[in-house]
N, CA, C and O atoms as a GROMACS GRO file, in nm:
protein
  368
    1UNK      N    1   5.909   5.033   8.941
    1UNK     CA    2   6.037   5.101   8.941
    1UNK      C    3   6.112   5.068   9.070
    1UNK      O    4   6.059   5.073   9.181
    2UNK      N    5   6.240   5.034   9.046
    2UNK     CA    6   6.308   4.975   9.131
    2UNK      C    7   6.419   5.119   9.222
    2UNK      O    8   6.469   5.202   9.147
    3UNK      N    9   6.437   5.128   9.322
    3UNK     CA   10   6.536   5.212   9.334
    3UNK      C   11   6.582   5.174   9.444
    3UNK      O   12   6.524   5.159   9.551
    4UNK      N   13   6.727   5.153   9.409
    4UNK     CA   14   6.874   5.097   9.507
    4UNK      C   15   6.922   5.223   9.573
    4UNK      O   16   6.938   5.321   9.501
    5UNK      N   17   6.951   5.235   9.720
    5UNK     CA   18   7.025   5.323   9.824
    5UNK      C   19   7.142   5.263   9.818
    5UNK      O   20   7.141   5.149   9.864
    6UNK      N   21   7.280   5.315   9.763
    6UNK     CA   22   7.400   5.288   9.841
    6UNK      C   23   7.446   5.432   9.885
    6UNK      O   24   7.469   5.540   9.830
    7UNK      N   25   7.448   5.373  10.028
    7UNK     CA   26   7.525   5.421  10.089
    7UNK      C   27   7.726   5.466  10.134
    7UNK      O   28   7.768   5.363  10.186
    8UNK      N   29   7.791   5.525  10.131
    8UNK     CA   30   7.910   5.521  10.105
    8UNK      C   31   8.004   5.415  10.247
    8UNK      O   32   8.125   5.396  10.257
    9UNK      N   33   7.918   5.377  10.315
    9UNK     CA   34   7.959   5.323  10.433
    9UNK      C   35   7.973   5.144  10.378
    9UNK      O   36   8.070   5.073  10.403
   10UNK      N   37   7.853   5.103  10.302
   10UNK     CA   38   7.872   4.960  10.217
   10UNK      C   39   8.012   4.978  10.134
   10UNK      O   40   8.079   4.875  10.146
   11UNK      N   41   8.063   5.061  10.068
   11UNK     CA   42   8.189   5.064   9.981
   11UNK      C   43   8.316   5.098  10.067
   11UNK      O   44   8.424   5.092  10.008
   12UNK      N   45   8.314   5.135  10.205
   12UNK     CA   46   8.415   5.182  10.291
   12UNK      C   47   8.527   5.084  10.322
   12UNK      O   48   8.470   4.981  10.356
   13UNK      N   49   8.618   5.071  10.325
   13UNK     CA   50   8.729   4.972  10.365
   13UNK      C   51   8.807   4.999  10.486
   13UNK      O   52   8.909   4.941  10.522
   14UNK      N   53   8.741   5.101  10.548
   14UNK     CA   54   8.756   5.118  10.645
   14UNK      C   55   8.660   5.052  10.760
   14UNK      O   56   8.727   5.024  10.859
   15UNK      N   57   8.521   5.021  10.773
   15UNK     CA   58   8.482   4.976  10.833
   15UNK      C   59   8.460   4.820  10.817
   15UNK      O   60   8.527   4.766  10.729
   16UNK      N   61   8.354   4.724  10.909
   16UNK     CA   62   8.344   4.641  10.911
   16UNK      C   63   8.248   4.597  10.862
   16UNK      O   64   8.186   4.680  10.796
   17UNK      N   65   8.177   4.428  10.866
   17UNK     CA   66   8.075   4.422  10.781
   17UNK      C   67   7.970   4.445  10.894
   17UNK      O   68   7.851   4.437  10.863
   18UNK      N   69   8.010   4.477  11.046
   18UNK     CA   70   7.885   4.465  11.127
   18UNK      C   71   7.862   4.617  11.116
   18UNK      O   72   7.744   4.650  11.131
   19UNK      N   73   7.972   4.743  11.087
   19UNK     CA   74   7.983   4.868  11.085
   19UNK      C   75   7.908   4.916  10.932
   19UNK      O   76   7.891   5.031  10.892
   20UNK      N   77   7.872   4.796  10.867
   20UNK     CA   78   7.810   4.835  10.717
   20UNK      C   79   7.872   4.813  10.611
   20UNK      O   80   7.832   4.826  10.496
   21UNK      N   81   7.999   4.771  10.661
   21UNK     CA   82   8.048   4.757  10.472
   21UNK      C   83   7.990   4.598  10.429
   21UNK      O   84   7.975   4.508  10.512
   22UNK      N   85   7.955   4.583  10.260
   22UNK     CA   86   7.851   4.511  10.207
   22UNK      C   87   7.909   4.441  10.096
   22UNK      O   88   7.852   4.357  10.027
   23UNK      N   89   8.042   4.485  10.082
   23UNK     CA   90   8.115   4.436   9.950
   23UNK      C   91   8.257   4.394  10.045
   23UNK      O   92   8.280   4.434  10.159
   24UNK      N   93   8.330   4.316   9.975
   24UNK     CA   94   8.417   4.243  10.041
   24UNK      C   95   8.561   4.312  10.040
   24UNK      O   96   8.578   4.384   9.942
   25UNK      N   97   8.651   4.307  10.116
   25UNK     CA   98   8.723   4.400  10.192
   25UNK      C   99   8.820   4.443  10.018
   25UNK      O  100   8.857   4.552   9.975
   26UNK      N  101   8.830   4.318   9.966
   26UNK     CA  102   8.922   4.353   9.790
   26UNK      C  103   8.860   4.428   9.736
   26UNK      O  104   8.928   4.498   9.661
   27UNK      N  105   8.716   4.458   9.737
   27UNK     CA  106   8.669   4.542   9.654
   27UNK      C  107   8.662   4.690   9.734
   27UNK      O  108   8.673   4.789   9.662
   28UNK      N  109   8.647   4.707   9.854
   28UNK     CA  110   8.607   4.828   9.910
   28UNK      C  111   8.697   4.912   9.869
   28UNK      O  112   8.790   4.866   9.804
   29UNK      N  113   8.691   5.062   9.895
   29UNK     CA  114   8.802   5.159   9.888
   29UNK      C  115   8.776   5.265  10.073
   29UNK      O  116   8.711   5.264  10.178
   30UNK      N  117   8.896   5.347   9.990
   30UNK     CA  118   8.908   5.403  10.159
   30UNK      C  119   8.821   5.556  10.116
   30UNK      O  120   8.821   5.599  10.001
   31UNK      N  121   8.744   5.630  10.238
   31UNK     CA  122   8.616   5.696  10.222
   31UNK      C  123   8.585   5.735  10.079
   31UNK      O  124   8.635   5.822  10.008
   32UNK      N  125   8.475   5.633  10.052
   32UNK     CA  126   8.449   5.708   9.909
   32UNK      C  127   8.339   5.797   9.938
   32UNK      O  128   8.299   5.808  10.054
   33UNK      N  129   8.291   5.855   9.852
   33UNK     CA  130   8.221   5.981   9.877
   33UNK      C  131   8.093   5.955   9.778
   33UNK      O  132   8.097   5.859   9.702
   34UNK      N  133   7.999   6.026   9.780
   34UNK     CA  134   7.877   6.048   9.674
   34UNK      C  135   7.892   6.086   9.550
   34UNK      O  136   7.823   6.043   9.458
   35UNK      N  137   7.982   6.165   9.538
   35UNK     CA  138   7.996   6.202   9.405
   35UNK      C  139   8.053   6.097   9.352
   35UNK      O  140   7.992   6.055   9.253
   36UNK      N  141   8.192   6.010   9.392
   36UNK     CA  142   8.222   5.912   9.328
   36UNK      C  143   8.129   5.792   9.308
   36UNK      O  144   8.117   5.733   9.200
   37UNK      N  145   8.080   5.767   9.395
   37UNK     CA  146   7.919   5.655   9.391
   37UNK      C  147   7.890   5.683   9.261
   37UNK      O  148   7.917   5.637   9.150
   38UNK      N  149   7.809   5.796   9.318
   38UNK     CA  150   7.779   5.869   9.143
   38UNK      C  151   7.780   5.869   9.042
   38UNK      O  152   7.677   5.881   8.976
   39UNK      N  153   7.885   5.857   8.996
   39UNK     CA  154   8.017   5.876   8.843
   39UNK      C  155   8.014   5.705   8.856
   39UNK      O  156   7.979   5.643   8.756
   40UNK      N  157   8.051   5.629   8.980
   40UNK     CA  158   8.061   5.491   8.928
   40UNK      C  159   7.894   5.426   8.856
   40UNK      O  160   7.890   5.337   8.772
   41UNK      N  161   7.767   5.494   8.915
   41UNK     CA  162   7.713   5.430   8.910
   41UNK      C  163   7.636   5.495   8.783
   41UNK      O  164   7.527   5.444   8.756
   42UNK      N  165   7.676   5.589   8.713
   42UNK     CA  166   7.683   5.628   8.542
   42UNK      C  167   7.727   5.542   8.464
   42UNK      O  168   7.679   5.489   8.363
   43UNK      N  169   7.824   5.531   8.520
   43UNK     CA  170   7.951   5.426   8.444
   43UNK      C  171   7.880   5.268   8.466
   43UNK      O  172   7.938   5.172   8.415
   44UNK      N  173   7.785   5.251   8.524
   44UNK     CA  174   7.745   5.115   8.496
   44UNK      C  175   7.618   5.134   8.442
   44UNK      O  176   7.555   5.029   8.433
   45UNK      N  177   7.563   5.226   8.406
   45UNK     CA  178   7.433   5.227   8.328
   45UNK      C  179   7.330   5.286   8.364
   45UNK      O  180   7.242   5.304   8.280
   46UNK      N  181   7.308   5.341   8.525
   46UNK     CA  182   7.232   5.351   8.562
   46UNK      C  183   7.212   5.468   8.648
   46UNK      O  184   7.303   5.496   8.726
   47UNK      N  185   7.093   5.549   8.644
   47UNK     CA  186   7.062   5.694   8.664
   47UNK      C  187   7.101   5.707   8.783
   47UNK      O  188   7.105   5.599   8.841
   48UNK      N  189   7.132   5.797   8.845
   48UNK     CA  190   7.221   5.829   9.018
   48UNK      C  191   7.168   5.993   9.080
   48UNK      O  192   7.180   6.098   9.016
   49UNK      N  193   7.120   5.983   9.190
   49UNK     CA  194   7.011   6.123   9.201
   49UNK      C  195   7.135   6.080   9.352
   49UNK      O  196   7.142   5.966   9.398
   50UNK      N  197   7.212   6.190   9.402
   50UNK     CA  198   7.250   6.238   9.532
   50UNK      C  199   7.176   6.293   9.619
   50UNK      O  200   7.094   6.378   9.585
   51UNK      N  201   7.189   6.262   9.730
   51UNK     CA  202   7.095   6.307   9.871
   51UNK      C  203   7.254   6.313   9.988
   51UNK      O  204   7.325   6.229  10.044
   52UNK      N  205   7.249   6.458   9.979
   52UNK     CA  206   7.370   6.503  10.048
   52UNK      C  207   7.330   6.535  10.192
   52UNK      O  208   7.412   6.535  10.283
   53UNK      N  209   7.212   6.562  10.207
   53UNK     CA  210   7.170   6.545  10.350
   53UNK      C  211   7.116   6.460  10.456
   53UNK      O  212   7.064   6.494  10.562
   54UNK      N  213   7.146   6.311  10.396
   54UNK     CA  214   7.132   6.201  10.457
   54UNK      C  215   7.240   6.138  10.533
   54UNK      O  216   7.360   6.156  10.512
   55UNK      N  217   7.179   6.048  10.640
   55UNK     CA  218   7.253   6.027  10.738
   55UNK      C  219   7.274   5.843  10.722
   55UNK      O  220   7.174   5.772  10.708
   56UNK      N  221   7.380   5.798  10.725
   56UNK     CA  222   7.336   5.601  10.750
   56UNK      C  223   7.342   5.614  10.880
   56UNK      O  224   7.417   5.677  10.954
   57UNK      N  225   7.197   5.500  10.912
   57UNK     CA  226   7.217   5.503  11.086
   57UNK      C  227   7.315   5.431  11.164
   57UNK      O  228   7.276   5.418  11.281
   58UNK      N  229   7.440   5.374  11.139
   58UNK     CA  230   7.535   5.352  11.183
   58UNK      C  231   7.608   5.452  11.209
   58UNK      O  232   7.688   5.428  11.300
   59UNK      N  233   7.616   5.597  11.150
   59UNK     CA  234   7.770   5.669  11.123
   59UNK      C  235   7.668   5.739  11.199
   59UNK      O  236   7.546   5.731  11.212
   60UNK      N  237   7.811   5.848  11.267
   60UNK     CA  238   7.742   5.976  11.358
   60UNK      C  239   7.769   6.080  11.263
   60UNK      O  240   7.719   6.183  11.308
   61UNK      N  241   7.837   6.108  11.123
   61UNK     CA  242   7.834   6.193  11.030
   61UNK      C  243   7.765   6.181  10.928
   61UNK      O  244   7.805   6.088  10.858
   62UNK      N  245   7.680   6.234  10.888
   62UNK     CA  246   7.584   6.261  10.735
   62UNK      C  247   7.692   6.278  10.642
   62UNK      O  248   7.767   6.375  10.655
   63UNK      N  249   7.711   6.187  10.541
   63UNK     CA  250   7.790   6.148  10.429
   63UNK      C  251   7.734   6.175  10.350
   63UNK      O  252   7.796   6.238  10.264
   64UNK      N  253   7.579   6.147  10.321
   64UNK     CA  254   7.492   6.171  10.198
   64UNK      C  255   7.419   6.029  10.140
   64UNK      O  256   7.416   5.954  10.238
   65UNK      N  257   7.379   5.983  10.063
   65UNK     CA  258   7.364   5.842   9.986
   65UNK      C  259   7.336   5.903   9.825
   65UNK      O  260   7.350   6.015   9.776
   66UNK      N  261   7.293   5.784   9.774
   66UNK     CA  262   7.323   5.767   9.618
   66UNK      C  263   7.214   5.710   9.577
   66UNK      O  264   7.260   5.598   9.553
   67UNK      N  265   7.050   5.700   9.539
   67UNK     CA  266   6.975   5.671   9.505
   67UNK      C  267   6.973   5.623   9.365
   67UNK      O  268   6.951   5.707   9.278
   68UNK      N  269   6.998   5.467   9.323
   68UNK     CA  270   6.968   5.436   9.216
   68UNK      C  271   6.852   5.405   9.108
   68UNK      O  272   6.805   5.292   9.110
   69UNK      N  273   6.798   5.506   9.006
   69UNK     CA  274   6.673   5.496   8.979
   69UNK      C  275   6.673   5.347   8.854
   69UNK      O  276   6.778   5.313   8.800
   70UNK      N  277   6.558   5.283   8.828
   70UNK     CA  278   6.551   5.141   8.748
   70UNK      C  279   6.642   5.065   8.718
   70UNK      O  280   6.701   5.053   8.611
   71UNK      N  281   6.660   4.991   8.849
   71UNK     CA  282   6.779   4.888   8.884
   71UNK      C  283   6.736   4.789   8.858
   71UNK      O  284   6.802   4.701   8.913
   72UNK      N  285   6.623   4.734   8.778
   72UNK     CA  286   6.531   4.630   8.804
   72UNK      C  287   6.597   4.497   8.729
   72UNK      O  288   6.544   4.388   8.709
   73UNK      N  289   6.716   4.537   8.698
   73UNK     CA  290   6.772   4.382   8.634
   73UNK      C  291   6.889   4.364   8.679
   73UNK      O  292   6.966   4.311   8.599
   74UNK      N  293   6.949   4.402   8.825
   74UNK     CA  294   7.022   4.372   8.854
   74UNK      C  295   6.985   4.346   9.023
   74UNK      O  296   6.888   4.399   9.079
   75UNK      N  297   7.073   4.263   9.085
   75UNK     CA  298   7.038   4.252   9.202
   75UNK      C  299   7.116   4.357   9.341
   75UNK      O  300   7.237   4.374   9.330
   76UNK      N  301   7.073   4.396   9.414
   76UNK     CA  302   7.166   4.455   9.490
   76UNK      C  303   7.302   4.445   9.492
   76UNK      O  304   7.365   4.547   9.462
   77UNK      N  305   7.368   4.338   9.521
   77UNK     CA  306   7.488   4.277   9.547
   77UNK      C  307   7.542   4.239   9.411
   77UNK      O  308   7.636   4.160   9.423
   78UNK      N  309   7.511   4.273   9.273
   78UNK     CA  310   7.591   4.237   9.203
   78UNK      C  311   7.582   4.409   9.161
   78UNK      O  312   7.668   4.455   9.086
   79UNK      N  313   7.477   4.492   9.212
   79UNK     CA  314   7.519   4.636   9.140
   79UNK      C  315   7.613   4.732   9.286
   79UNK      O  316   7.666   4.840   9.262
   80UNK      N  317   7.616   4.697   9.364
   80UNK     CA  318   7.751   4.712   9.420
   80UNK      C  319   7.848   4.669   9.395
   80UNK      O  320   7.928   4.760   9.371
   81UNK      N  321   7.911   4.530   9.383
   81UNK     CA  322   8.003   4.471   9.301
   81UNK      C  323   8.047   4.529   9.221
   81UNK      O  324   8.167   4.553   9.227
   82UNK      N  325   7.968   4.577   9.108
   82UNK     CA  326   8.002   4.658   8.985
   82UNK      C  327   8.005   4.803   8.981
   82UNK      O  328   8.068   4.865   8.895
   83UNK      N  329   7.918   4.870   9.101
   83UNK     CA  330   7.985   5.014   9.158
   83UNK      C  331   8.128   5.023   9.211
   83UNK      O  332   8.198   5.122   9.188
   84UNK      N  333   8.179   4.894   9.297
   84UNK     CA  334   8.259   4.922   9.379
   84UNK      C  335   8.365   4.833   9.264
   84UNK      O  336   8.464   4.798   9.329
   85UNK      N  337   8.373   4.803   9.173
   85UNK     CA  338   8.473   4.824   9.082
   85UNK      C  339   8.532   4.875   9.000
   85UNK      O  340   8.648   4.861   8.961
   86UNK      N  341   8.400   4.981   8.953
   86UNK     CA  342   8.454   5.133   8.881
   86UNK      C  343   8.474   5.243   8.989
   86UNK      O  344   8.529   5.346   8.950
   87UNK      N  345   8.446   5.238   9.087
   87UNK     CA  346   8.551   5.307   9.176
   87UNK      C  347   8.679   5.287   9.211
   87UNK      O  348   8.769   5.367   9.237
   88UNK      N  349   8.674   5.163   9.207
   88UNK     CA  350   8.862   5.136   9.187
   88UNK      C  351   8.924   5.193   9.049
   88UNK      O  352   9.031   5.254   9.038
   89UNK      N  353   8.845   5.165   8.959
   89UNK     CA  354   8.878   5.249   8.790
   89UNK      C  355   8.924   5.390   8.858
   89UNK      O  356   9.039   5.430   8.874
   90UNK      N  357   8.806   5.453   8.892
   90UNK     CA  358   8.805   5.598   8.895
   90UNK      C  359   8.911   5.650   8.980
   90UNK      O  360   8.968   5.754   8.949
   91UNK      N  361   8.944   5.574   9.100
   91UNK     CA  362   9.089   5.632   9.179
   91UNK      C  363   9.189   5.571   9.152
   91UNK      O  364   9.279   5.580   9.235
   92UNK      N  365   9.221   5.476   9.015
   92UNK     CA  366   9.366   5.440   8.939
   92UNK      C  367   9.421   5.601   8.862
   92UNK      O  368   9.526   5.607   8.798
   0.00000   0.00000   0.00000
């Protein structure tokens, strides 16, 4: 069993790629949050368990992360890709 961490700091378009963002500046959005992670990462197929009391060790604020459960046929970087494009869906 495979399970993917995104963090909301990889989808941020506010930061940089040395500050954590992981997807490329066209795809990012501005602070997305867990719950939207969330909902995007329903919307691509795949189970989404929130951890609201987690911290990324870059940020000095606990944002939360997004634990993806049996990701096992997709690769990191193409299931961000496809998170961080139904988040653009979800804030049209």
């Amino acid at each position: 069993m495979v399970e993917n961490v995104i963090w909301p700091a990889f989808l941020d378009a506010e930061l940089t790629r040395a500050e954590g963002r992981r997807v490329n500046l066209e795809q990012a959005v501005d602070e997305p949050t867990v719950d939207e992670i969330a909902q995007a990462v329903q919307q691509v197929g795949y189970d989404a368990v929130i951890e609201r009391d987690k911290q990324y060790s870059r940020e000095f604020e606990p944002r939360g992360r997004v634990l993806v459960k049996d990701a096992d046929d997709a690769t990191k970087s193409d299931l961000l890709g496809a998170v961080a494009a139904y988040l653009d869906v979800i804030r049209s």
